[in-house]
Backbone bond lengths (Angstrom), bond angles and torsions (degrees), N, CA, C in turn:
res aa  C-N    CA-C-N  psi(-1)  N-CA   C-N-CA  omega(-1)  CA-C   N-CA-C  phi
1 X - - - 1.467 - - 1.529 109.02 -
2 X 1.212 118.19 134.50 1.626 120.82 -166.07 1.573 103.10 -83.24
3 X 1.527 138.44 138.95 0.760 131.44 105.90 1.633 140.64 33.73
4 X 1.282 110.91 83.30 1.984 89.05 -163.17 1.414 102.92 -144.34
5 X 1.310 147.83 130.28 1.056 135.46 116.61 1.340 133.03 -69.06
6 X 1.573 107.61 134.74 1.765 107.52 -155.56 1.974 85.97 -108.38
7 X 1.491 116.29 139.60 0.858 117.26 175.49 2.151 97.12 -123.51
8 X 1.233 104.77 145.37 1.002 135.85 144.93 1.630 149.11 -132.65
9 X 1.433 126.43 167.99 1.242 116.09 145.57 1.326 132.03 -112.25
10 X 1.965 117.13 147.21 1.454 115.71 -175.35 1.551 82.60 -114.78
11 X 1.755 108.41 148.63 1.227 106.87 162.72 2.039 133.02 21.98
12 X 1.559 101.30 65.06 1.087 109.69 -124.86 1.416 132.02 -51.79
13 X 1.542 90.95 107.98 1.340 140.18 153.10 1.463 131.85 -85.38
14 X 0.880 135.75 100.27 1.893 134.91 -176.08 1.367 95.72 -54.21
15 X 1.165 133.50 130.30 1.807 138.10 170.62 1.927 88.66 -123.12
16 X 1.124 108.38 116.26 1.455 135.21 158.58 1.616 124.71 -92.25
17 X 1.396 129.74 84.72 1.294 139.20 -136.80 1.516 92.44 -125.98
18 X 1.450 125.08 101.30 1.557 143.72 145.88 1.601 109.98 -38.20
19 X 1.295 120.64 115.59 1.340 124.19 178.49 1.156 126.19 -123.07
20 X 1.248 139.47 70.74 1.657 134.49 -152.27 1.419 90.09 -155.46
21 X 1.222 120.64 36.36 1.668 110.14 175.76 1.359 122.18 -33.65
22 X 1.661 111.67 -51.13 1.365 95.13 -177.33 1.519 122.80 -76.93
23 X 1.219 115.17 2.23 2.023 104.05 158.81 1.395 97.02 -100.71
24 X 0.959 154.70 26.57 1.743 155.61 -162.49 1.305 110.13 29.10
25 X 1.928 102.93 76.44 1.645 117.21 -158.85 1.607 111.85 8.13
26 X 1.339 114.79 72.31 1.241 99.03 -178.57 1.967 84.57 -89.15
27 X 1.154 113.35 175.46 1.456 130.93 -166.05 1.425 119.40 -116.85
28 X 1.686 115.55 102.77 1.416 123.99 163.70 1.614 113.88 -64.18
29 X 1.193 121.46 169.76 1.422 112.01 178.32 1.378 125.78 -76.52
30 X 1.455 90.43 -39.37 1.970 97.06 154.83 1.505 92.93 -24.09
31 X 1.425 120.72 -94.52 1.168 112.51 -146.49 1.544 126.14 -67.31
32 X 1.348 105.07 -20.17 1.121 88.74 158.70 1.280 147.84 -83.18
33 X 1.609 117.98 4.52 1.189 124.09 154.54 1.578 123.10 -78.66
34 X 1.642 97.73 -2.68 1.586 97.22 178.53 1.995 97.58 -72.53
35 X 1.292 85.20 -67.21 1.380 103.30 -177.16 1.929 118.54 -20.18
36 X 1.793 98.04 -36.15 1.338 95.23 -167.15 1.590 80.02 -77.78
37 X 1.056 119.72 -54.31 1.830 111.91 -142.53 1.823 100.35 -54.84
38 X 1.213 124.26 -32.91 1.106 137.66 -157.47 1.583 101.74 -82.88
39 X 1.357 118.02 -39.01 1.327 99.63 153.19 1.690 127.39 -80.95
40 X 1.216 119.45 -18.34 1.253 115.18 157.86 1.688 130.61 -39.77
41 X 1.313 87.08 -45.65 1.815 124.39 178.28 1.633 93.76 -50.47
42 X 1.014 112.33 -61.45 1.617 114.86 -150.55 1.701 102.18 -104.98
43 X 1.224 114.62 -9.70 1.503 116.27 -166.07 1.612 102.97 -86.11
44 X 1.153 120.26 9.82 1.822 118.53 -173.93 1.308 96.39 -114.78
45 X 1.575 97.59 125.72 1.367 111.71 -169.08 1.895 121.02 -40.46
46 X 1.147 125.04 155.07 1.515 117.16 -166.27 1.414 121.61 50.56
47 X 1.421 130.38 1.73 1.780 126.09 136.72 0.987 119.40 -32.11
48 X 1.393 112.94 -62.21 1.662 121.16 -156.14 2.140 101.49 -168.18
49 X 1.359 112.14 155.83 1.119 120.88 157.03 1.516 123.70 -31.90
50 X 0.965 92.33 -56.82 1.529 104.74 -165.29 1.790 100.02 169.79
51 X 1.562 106.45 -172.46 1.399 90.17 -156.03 2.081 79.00 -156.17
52 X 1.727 97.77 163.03 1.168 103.36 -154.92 2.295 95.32 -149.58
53 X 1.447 72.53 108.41 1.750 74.84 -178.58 1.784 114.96 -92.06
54 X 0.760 124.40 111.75 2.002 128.80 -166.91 1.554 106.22 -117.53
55 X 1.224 113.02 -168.44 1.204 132.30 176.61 1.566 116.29 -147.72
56 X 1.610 97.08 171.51 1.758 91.02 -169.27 1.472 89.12 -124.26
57 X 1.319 110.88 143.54 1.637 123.17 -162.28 1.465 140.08 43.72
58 X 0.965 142.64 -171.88 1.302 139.07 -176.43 1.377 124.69 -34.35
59 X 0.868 122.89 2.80 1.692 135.89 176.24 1.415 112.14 -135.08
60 X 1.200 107.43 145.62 1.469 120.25 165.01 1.115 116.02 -77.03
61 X 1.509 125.36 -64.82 1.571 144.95 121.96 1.302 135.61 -133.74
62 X 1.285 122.02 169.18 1.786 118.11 -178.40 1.552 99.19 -104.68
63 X 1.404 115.70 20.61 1.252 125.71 174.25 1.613 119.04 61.04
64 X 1.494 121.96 -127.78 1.475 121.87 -166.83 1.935 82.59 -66.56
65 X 1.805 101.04 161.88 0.977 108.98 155.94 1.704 116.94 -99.86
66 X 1.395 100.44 121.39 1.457 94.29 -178.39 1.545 119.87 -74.34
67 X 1.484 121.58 -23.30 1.072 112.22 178.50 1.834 110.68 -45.74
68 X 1.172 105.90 -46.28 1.538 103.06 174.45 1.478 125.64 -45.09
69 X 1.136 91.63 -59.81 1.761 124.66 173.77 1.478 104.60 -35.92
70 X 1.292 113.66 -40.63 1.843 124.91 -173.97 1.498 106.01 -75.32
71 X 1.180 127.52 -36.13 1.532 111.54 -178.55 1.614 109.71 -91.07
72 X 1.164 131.29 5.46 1.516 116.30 -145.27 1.942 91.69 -126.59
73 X 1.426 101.61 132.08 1.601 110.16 160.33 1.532 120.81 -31.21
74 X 1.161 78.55 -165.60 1.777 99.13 165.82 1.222 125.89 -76.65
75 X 1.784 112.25 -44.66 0.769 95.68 178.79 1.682 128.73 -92.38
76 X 1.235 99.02 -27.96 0.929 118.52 145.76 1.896 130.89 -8.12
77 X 0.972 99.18 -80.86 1.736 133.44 153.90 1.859 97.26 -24.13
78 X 1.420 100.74 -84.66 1.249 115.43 -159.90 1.975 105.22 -65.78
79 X 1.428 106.60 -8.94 1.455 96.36 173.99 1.408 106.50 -84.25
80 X 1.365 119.07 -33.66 1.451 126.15 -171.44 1.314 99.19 -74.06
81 X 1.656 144.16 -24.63 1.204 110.65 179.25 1.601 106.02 -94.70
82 X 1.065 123.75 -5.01 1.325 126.13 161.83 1.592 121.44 -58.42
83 X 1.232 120.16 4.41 1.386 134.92 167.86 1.761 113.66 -92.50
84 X 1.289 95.39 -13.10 1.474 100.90 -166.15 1.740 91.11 -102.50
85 X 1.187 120.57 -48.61 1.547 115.21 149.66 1.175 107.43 6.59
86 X 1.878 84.23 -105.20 1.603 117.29 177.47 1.629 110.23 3.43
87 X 1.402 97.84 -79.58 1.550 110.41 -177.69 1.497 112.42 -37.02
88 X 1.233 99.91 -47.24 2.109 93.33 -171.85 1.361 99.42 -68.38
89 X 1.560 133.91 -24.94 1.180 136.83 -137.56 1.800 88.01 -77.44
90 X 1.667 102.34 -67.93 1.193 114.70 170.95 1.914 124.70 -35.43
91 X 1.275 106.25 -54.01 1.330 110.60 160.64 1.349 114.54 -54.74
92 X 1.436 157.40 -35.84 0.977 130.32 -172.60 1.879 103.74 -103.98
93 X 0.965 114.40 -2.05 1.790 126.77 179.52 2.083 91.32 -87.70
94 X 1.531 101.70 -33.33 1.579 85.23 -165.91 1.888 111.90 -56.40
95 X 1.274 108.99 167.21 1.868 119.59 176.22 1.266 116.84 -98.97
96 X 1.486 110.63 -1.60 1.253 119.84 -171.69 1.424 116.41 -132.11
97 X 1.472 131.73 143.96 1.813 126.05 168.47 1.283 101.52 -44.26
98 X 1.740 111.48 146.14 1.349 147.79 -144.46 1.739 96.49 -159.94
99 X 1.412 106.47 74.20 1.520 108.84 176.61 1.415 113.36 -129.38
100 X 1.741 103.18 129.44 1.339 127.86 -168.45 1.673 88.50 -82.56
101 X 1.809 94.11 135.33 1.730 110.50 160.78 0.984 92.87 -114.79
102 X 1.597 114.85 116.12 1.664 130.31 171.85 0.975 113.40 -88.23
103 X 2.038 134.96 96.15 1.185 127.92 179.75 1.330 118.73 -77.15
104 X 1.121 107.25 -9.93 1.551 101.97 175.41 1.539 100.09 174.50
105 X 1.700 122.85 -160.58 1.672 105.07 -157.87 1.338 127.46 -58.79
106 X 0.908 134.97 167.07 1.415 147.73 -178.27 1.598 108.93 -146.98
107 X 1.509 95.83 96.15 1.929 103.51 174.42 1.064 90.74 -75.83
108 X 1.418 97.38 -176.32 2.278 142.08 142.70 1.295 69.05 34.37
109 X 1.199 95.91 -144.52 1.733 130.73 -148.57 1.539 105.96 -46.51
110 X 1.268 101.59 -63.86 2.142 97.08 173.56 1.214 105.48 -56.92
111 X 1.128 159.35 30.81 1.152 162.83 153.08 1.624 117.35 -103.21
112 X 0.882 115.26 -23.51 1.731 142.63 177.58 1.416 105.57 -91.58
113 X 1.272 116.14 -54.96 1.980 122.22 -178.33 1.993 89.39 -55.02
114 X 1.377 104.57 -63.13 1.618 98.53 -155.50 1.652 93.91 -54.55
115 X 0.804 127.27 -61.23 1.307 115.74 -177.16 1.554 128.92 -44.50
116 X 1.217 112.74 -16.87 1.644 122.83 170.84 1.293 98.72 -84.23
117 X 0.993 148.90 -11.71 1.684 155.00 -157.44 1.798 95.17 -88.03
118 X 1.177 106.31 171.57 1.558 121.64 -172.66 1.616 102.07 -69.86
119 X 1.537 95.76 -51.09 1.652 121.97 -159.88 1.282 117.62 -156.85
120 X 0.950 117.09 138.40 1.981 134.45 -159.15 1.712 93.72 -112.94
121 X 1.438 151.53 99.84 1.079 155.46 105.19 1.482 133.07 -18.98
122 X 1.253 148.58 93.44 1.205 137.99 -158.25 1.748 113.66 -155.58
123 X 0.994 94.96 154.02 1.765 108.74 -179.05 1.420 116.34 -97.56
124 X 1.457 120.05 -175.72 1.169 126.74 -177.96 1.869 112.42 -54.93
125 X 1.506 86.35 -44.81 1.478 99.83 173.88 2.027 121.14 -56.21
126 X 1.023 115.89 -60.40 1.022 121.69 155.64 1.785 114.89 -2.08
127 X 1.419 88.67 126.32 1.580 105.25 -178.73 1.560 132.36 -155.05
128 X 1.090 141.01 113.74 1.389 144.60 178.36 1.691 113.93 -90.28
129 X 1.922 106.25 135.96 1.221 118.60 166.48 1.083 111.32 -155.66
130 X 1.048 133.28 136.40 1.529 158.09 152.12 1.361 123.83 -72.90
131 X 1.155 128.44 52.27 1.675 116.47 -168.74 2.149 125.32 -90.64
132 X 1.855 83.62 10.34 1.294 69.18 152.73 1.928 167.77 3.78
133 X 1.694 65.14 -87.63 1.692 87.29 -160.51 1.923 86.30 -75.25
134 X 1.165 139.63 -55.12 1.500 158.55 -175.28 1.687 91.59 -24.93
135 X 1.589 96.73 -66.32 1.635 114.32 -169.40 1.730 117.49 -62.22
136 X 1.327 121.42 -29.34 1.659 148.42 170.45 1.177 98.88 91.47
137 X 1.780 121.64 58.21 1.358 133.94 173.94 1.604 89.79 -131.00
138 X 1.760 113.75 167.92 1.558 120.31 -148.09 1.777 78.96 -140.39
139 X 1.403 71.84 159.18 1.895 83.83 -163.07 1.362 85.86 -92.97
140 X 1.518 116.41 163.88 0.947 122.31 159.78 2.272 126.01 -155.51
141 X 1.366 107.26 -121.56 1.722 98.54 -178.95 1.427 113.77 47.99
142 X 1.807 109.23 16.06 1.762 85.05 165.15 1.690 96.41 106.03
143 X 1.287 109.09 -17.09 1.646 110.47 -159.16 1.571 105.45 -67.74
144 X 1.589 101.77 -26.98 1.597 95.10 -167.58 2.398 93.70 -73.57
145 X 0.984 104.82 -8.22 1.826 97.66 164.47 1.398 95.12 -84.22
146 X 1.588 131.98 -79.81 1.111 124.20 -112.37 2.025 85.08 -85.36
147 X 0.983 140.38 -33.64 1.395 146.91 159.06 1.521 112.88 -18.00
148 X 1.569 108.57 -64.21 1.609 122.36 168.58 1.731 112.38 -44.79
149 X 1.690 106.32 -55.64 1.213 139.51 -166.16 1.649 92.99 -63.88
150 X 1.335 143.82 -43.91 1.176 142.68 -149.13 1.783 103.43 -117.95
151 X 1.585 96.72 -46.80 1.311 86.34 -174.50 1.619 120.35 -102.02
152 X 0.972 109.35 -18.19 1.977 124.16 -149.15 1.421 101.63 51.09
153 X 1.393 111.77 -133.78 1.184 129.01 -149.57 1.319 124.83 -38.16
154 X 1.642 85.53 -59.42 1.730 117.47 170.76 1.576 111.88 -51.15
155 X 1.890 124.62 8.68 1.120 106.86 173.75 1.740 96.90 -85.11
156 X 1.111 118.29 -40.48 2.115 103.04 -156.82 1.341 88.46 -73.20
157 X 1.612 147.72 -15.17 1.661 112.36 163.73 1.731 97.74 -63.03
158 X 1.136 130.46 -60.25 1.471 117.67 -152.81 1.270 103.86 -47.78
159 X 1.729 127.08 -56.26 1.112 135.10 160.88 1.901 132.47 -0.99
160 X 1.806 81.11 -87.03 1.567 95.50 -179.50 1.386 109.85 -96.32
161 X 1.373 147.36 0.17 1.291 139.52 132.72 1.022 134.44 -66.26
162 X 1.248 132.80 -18.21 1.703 151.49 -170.33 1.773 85.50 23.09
163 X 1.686 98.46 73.75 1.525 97.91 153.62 1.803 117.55 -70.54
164 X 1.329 114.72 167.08 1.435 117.51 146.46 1.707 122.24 -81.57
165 X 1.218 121.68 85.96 1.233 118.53 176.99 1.596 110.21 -87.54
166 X 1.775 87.51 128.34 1.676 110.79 -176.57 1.200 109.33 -94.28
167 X 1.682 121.82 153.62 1.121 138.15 -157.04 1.724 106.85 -48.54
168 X 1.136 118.09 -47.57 1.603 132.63 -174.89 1.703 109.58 -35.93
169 X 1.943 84.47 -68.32 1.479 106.88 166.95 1.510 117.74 -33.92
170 X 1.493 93.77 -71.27 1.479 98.90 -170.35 1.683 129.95 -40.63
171 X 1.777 86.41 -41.82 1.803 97.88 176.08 1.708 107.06 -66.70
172 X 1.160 110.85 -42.69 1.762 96.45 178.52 1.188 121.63 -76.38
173 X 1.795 133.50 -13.72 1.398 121.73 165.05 0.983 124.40 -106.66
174 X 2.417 113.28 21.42 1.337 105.89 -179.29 1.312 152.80 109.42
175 X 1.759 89.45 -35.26 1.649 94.16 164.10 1.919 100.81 -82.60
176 X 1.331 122.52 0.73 1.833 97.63 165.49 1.214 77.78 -114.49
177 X 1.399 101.05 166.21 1.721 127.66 162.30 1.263 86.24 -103.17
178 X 1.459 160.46 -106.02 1.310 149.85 -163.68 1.603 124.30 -107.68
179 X 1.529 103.52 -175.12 1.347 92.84 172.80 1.387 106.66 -133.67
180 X 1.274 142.94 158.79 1.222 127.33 165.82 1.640 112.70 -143.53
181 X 1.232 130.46 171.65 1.679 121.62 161.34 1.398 122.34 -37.82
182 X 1.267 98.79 127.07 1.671 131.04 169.79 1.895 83.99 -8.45
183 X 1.481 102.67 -85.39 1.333 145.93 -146.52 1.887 104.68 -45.16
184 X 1.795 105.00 -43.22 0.824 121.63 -160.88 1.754 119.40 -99.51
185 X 1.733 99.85 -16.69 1.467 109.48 173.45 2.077 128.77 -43.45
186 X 1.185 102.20 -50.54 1.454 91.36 179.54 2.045 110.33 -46.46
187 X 1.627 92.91 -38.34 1.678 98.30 -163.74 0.866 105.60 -51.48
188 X 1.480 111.80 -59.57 1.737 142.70 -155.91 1.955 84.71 -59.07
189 X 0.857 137.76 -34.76 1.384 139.40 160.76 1.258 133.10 -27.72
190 X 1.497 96.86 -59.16 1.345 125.21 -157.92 1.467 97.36 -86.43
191 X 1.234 108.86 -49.37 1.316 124.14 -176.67 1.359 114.89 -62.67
192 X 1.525 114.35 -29.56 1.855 102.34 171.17 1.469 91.76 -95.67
193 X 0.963 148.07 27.18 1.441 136.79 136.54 1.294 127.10 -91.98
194 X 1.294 130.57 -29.73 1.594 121.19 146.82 1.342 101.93 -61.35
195 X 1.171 158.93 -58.11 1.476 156.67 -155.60 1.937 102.89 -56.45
196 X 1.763 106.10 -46.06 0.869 107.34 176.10 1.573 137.67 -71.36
197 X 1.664 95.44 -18.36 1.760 107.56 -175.36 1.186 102.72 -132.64
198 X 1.106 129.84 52.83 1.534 130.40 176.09 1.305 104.17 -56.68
199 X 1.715 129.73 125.53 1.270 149.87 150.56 1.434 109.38 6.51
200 X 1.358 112.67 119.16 1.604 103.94 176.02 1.698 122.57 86.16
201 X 1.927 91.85 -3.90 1.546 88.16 -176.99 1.502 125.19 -86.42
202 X 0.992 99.74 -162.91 1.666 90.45 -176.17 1.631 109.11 -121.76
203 X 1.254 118.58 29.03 1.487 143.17 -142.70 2.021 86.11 -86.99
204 X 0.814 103.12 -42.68 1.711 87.44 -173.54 1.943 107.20 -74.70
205 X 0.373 112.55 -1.71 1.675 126.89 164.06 1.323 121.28 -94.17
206 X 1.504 120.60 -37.32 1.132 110.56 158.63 1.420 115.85 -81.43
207 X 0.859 128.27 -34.89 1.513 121.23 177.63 1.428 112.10 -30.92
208 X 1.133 115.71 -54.93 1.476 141.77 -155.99 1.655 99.80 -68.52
209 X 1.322 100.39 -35.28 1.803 106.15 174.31 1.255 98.38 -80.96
210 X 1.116 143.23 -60.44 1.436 142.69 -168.19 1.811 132.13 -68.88
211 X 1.098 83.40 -17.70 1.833 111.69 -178.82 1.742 92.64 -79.11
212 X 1.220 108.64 147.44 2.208 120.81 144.37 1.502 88.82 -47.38
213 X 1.516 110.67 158.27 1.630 134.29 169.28 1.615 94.37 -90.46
214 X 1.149 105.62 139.53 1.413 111.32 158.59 1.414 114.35 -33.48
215 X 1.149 123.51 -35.63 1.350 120.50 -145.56 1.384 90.57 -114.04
216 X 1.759 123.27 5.41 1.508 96.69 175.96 1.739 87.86 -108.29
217 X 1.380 122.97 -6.35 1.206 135.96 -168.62 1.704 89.37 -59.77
218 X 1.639 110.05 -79.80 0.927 105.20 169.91 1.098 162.41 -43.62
219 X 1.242 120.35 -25.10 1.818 152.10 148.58 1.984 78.82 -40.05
220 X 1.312 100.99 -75.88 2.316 94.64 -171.89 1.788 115.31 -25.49
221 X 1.587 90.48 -59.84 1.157 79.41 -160.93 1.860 113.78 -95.91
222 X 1.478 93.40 7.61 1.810 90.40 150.55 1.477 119.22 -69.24
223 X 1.039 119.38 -25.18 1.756 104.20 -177.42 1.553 95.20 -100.01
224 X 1.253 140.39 -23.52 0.881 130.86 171.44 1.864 120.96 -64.19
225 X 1.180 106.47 -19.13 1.528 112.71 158.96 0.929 109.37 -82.07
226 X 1.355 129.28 -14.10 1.859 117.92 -164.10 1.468 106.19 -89.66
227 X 1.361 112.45 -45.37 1.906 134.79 160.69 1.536 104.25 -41.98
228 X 1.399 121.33 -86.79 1.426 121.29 174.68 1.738 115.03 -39.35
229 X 1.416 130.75 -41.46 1.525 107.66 163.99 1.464 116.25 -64.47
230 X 1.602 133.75 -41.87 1.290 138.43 179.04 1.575 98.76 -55.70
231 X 1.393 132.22 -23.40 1.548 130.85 -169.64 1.432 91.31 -86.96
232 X 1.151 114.36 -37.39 1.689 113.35 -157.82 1.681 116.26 -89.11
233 X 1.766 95.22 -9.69 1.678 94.69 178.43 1.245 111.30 -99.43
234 X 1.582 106.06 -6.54 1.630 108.93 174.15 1.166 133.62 -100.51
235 X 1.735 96.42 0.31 1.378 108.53 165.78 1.718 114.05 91.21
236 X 1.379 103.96 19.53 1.331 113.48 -179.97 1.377 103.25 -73.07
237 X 1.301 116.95 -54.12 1.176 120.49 -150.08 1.660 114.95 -81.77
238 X 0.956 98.93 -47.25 1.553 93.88 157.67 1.688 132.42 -72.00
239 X 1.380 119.80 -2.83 1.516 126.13 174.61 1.710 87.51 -89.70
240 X 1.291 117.80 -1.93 1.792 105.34 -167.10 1.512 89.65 -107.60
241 X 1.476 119.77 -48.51 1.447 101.51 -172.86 1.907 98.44 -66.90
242 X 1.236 132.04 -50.08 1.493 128.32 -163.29 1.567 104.71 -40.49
243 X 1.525 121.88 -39.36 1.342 150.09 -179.78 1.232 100.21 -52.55
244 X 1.308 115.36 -61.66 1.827 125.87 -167.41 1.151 96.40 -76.71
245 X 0.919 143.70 -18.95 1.912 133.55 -169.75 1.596 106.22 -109.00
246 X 1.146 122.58 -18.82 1.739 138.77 175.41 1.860 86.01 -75.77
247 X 0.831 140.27 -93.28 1.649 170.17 164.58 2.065 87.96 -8.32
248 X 0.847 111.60 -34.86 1.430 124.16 -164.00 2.164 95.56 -90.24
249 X 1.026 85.90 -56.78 1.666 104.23 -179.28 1.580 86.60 -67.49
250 X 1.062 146.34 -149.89 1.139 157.73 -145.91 1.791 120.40 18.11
């Protein structure tokens, strides 16, 4: 089964739809360079309303794909998560709301994108994890800001516990702004994106006040490269993926 991000429009709205059910859209880099261009596509003012990143079935995503992650160096490594960048890059350059409908979990790296997003939408299903730090891989996309930025305190448990945080949770410490029916999530989407850019507004200007600056984005994920090479010369990071793929085999 190929690989796909399915793009449409609702009420126009850009809907950006992850499709890889059977790995639980986890994300090759292919796609995640689709993902950036596609909000690029729609993120210039008068494209679209605003724009809405989802998933197809029980997952939102399982984030980076590690199978990739397992054959590739350092540097290697560090180019592929620089795709996941990309994505925030586009989200905070877009003119328009950039709101994640979380159908259900969102590890590692998709767990980091929704959080760069305007607004997190989510259902009962809906779920956040970080398993990182557990695995002896380093978070990254900026998360070690927008984490502080979203959560305070409550970010180094998510961090260094790589709990499973359930939808309930999530709405009271923040990573959702709401929740609504399974059935009704893409709308409920769409709908706080007209709410958010009503015709004539001045909403892409505020964004720009309300968003991280590019440039503090980047300041994140400079030290966050600096950690992940110090992980990677000590051999963390690869005793964590050998770990995850042993654990996988069994």
């Amino acid at each position: 089964m190929p690989h796909t991000i399915q793009v449409f429009e609702e009420r126009d709205v850009a809907v950006v739809r992850i499709d890889r059910v059977e790995k639980l859209n986890a994300l090759t880099q292919g796609m995640r360079v689709q993902i950036a261009e596609h909000i690029r596509a729609f993120g210039v003012a008068g494209a679209s309303r605003g724009i809405v990143i989802t998933g197809t079935g029980p997952a939102f995503s399982a984030g980076e794909d590690l199978r990739e992650a397992g054959v590739q160096g350092q540097a290697e490594l560090m180019q592929a998560v620089e795709t996941f960048h990309d994505i925030t890059r586009a989200i905070l350059e877009s003119e328009v709301p950039v709101i994640a409908a979380v159908n259900g979990l969102a590890v590692g790296g998709a767990s980091e994108v929704a959080m760069s997003c305007d607004a997190r939408v989510g259902t009962a299903q809906s779920a956040f994890m970080l398993p990182e730090n557990r695995i002896g891989l380093t978070i990254s996309n900026g998360s070690s800001m927008f984490l502080r930025r979203l959560l305070g305190q409550a970010a180094r448990r998510l961090v260094l516990e790589s709990p499973r945080v359930e939808a309930d949770e999530a709405l009271a410490i923040g990573l959702l702004d709401t929740i609504v029916a399974e059935a009704d999530l893409v709308g409920a989407a769409v709908d706080l994106a007209h709410r958010w850019n009503p015709e004539g507004s001045a909403t892409s200007q505020h964004l720009r006040l309300l968003r991280p600056t590019l440039a503090e984005f980047e300041a994140a994920v400079a030290r966050e490269n600096v950690v992940a090479a110090e992980a990677w010369e000590k051999g963390i990071i690869q005793a964590g993926l050998e770990r995850f793929w042993a654990s996988k085999a069994q």
